[in-house]
C-alpha positions in Angstrom: -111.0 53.2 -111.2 -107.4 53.1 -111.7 -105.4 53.3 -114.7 -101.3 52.1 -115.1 -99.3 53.6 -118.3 -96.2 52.5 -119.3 -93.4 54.0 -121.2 -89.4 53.9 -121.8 -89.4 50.7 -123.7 -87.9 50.7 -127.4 -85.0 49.5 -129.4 -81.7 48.8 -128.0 -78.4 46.7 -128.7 -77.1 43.8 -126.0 -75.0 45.1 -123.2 -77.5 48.9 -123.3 -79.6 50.6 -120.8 -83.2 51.2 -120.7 -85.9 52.6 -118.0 -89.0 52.0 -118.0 -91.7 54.5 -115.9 -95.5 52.8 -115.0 -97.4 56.2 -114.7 -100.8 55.7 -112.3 -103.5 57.6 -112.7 -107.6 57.3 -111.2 -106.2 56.5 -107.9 -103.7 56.3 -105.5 -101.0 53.1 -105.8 -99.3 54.6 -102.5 -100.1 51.3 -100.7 -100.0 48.8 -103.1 -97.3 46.2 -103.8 -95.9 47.3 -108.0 -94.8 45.0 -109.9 -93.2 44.3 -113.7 -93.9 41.7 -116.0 -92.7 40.1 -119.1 -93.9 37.9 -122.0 -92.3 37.3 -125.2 -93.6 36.3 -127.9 -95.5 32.3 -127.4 -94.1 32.2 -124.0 -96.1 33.0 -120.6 -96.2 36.0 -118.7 -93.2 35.9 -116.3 -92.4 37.6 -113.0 -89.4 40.4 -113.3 -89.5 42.3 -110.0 -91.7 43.8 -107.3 -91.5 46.5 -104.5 -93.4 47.0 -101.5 -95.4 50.0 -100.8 -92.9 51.9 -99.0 -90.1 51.3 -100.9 -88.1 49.3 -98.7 -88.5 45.7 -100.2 -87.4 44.8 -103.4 -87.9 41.3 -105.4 -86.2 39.9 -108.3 -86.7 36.8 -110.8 -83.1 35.4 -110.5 -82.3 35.8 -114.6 -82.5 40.0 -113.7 -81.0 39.8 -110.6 -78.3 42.2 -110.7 -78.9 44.1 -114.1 -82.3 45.4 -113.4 -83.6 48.0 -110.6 -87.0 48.4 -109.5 -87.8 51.5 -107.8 -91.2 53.8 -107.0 -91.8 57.5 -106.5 -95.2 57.4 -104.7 -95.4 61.5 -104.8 -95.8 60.6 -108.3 -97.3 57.8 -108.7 -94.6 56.5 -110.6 -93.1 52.7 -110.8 -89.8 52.4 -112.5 -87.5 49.1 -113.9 -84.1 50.5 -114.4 -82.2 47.6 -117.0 -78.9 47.5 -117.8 -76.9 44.7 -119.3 -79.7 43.8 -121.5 -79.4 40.8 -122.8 -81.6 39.8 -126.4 -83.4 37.1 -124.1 -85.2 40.6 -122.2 -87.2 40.8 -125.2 -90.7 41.2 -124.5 -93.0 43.0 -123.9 -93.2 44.8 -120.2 -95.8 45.1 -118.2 -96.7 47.0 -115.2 -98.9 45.8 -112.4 -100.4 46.6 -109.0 -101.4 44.5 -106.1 -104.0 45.7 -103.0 -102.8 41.9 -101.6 -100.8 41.1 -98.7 -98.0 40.5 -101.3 -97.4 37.3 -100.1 -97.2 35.4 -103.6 -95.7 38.6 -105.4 -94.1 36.3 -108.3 -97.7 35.6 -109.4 -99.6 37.3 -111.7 -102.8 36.3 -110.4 -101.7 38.3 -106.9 -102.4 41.9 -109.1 -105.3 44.0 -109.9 -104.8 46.2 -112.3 -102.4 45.7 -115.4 -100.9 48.7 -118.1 -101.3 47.6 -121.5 -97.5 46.8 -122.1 -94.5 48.4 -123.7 -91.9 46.5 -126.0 -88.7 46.1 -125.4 -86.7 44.6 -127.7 -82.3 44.1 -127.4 -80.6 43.1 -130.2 -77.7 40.9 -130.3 
């Protein structure tokens, strides 16, 4: 049974950098599709990025296009949202999230399997 841990978020001011790991444990996330998350508070859980297994494809929501980097280490298991530019509308909190799926609706969070439990980030102005 797997298990996804994330870390890096915390406090920063507009225009800052943050990077956020997803830490798997239980099993291997080698060949799933990873993806991050975000929901603010009273809003839905929104789509920020997504990268294939091997590495190679990447997917961004358009508002992080640009600012925010999504990359994976699968030696360690390891997911990880570079964000720069941050902007006070990237506060949420960010969740990490892996798919076993054909990845063909990536932007959806019914698509994933197995969540983290979240880590706040929030950018002030």
């Amino acid at each position: 049974q797997g298990q996804l841990v994330e870390s890096g978020g915390g406090l920063v001011r507009a225009g800052g950098s943050l990077r956020l790991s997803c830490a798997a444990s239980g099993r291997t996330f080698s060949k799933d599709y990873m993806g991050w998350f975000r929901q603010a508070p009273g809003k839905e859980r929104d789509f920020v990025a997504a990268i294939s297994w091997s590495g190679d494809n990447t997917y961004y929501a358009d508002s992080v296009k640009g600012r925010f980097t999504i990359s994976r280490d699968n030696a360690k298991n390891t997911v990880y949202l570079q964000m720069n530019s941050l902007k006070p509308e990237d506060t949420a909190v960010y969740f990490c999230a892996a798919s076993g799926g054909l990845g063909y609706r990536l932007d959806s969070s019914s698509e994933y399997d197995y969540w983290g439990q979240g880590t706040q980030v929030t950018v002030s102005s």
